[in-house]
N, C-alpha and C positions, 0 to 999 in steps of 0.2 A: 253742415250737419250737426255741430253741437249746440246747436242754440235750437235747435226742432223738439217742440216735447212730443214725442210719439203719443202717448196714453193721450194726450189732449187732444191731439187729430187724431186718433182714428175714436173717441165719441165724437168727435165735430163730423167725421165721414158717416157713423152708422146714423146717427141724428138725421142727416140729410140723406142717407139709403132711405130710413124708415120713410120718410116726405116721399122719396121718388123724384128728388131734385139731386141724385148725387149713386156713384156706385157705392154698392158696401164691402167690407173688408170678412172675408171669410177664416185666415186665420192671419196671426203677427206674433213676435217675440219683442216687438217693439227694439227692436238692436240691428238683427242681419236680413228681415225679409218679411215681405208682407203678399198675402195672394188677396186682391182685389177682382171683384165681380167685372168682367169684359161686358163692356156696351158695345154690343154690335150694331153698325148700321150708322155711326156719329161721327162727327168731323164738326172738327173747331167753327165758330161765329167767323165769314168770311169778314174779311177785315172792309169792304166796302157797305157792309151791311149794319154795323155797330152805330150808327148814329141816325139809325129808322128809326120809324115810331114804331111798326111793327116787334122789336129786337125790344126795344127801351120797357114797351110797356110789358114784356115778359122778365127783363131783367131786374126791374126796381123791386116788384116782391119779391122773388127769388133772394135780395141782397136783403129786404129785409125778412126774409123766413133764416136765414144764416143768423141776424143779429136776435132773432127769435130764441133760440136754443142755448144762450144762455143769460141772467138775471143782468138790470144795468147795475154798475157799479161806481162807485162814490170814488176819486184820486184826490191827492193831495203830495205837493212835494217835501220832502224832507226836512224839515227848519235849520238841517246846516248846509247850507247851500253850494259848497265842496264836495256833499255826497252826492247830490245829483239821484235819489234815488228818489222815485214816484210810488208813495204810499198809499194802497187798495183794500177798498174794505165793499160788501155785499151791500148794495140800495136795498132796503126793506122791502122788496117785490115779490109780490106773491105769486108767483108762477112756478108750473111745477118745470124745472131745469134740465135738463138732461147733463148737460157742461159747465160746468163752475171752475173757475179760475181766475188768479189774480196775475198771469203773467200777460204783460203786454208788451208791445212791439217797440216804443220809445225807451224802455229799459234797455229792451237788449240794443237796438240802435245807437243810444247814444253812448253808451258804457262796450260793450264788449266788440260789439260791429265797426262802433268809430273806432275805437282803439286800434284795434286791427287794422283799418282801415288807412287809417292816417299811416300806419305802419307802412303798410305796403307802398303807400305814394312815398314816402323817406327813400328808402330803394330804388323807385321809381328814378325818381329824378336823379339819384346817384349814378344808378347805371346809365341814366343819357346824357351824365357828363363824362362817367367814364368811357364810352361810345365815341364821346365829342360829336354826338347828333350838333350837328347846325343849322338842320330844316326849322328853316323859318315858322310855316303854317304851324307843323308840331311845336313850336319852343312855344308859339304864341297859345296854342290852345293849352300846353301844360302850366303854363304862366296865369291861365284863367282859372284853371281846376286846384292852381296851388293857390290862389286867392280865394276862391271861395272855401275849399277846404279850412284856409286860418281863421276866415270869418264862421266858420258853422255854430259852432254854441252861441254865438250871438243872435245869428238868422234863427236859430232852433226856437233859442228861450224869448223871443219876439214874436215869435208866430204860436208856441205852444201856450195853452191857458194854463196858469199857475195853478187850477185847482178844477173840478168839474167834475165829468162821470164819462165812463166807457162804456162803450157796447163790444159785443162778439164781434168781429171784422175778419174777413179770410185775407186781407190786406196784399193780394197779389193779382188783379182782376184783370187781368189783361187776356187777350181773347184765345188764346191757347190752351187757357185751364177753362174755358166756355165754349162745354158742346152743343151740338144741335143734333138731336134726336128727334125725329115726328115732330120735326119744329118746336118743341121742346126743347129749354135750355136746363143743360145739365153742368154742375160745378165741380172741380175736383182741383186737385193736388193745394191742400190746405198746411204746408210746410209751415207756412207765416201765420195761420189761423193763432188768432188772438187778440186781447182788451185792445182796443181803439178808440179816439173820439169818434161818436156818432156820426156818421155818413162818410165815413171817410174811404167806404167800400167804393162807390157810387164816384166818387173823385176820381178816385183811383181807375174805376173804369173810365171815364173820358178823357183822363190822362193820355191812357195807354192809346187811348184812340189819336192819337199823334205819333204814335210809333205802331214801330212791329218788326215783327223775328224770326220770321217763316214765309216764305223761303229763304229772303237775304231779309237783313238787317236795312231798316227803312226809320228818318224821322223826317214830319210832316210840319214843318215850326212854323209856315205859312196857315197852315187849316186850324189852329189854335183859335176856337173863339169863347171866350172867357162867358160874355154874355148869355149865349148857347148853354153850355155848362153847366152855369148860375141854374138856370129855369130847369135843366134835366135836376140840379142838387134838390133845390124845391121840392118837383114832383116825388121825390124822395122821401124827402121830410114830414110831406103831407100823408104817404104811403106809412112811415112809421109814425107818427099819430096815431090814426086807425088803427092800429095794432090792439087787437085783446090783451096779448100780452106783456105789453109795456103802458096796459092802462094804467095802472099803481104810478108809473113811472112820472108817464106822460098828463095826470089829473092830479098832480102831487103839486105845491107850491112853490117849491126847486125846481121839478122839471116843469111846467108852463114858463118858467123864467128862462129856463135853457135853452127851450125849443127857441123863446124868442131870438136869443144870441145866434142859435143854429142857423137862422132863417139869415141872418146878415149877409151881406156881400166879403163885408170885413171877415168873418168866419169861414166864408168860401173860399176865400184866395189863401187865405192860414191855412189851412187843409191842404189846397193846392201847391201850398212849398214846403210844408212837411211831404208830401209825399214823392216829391223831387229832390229832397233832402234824404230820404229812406232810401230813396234807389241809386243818388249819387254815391250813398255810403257803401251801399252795397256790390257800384262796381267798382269801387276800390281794393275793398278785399280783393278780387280778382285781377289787378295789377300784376303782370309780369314782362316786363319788357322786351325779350327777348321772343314771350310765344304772340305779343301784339305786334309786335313792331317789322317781325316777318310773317305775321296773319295764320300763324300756328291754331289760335284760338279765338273767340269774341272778343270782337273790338271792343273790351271795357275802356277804353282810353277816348273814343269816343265817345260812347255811351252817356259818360260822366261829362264829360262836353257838353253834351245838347242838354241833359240834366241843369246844368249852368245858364247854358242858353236858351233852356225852358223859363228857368226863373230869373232872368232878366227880363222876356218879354214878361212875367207878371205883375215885376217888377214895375216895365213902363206905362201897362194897362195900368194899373191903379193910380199910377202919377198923373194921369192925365185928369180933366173932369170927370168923373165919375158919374154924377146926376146925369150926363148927358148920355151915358153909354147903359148905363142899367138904371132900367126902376126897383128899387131897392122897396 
């Protein structure tokens, strides 16, 4: 909860009430409570249903009416490269904004969420010596999560572009915060809302379409097809193009150079392990041995497993011939 800016989600919420893609917030203090307009009659995107064409070709505007609502913005990192901090300034776009801001999600990710994070697994792993756990499966899967954990600023700063521009992203797309109303999809719980690389909404949705959390905890690392993905990220891209609102953006001489990077394969898979990087970080924070390990709470200890064993297979997708597997 301390990394949520309130005032910035609920204009990200009323922006999307005013659309009619989203409830609106009636009153908040932004601190102890907030009363949000009840959609009656909605229930989450069934999870068999996320990878129609039906579903898809409702979801891609929606994802880009979200990056709509506020201007793209120009990053650049720090020139001491121990700060690690991602410097943001407003793309000269003229659109009228309803949302402006300069916070984004790899800031807080890799600064205050890793931190924590790593934190928690230090613990972690103490209490399952001081337990003297000897389950094999578990030693080996903590053995994997503690591997990729020491490699993460490496993985990061490999897959993240040193310099570019953000868009608005609600960066948590997975099919529980997507209703369906009169067939209508509707977006909420914008906690993460905030600057992103470009399409990284849209990632993030076919991600998630390899998992799920409702009713039990389910991942699907068979049903992973990268290629598939690719051509959904595309129709995406081609969706913001088109955009009135990122024309300044999108007919500028920076951004035609962007879009082209965006379109790569190379930029899809970067996306796609930042966003397995975001959410292994995040179930670290949630590390506690004692409420995982007698099932007190969500498996984050798995979680962050398959997160690993997400990007491994993308790991061995890209190692392979490439030309032969996607037309780039």
């Amino acid at each position: 909860g301390d990394i949520v800016n309130r005032p910035l989600e609920e204009s990200v919420i009323n922006s999307l009430g005013n659309q009619g893609i989203g409830p609106k917030i009636f009153s908040t203090d932004h601190k102890t409570y907030r009363i949000d307009e009840f959609i009656q009659n909605s229930s989450p995107i069934p999870h068999d249903a996320l990878k129609t064409e039906a579903i898809l070709s409702q979801m891609i505007p929606v994802l880009v009416s979200y990056s709509e609502i506020a201007p793209i913005y120009r990053y650049s990192f720090s020139e001491d490269p121990n700060e690690k901090k991602i410097n943001v300034e407003e793309f000269k776009e003229n659109i009228d904004a309803p949302v402006k801001t300069t916070q984004n999600i790899y800031d807080m990710c890799m600064k205050d969420m890793c931190k924590k994070g790593l934190s928690k697994l230090d613990k972690f792993i103490k209490d399952a010596r001081m337990n003297n756990n000897t389950d094999k499966e578990f030693l080996m899967k903590l053995d994997s999560i503690s591997t990729f954990a020491s490699h993460l600023t490496e993985i990061f700063d490999k897959a993240f572009p040193q310099s570019g521009f953000f868009s608005l992203n609600h960066n948590d797309t997975l099919r529980l915060n997507l209703l369906l109303k009169d067939e209508k999809i509707l977006i909420i719980d914008h906690e993460y809302g905030g600057l992103n690389l470009p399409g990284f909404d849209i990632v993030n949705y076919v991600v998630e379409t390899n998992f799920d959390y409702s009713p039990s905890y389910e991942f699907y690392p068979n049903e992973i097809d990268l290629k598939a993905y690719y051509e959904i990220f595309v129709k995406f891209l081609n969706a913001f193009e088109k955009s009135e609102k990122h024309s300044y953006f999108v007919n500028s001489e920076e951004g035609k150079n962007e879009i082209k990077k965006y379109k790569s394969f190379e930029y899809f898979t970067n996306l796609v392990i930042l966003d397995n990087i975001l959410w292994f970080v995040f179930a670290l924070i949630y590390f506690d041995y004692e409420k995982i390990v007698n099932g007190k709470s969500f498996n984050y200890f798995q979680h962050a497993f398959d997160r690993v064993t997400y990007y491994n297979a993308v790991k061995e997708f890209i190692g392979m011939e490439i030309e032969d597997k996607v037309d780039i």
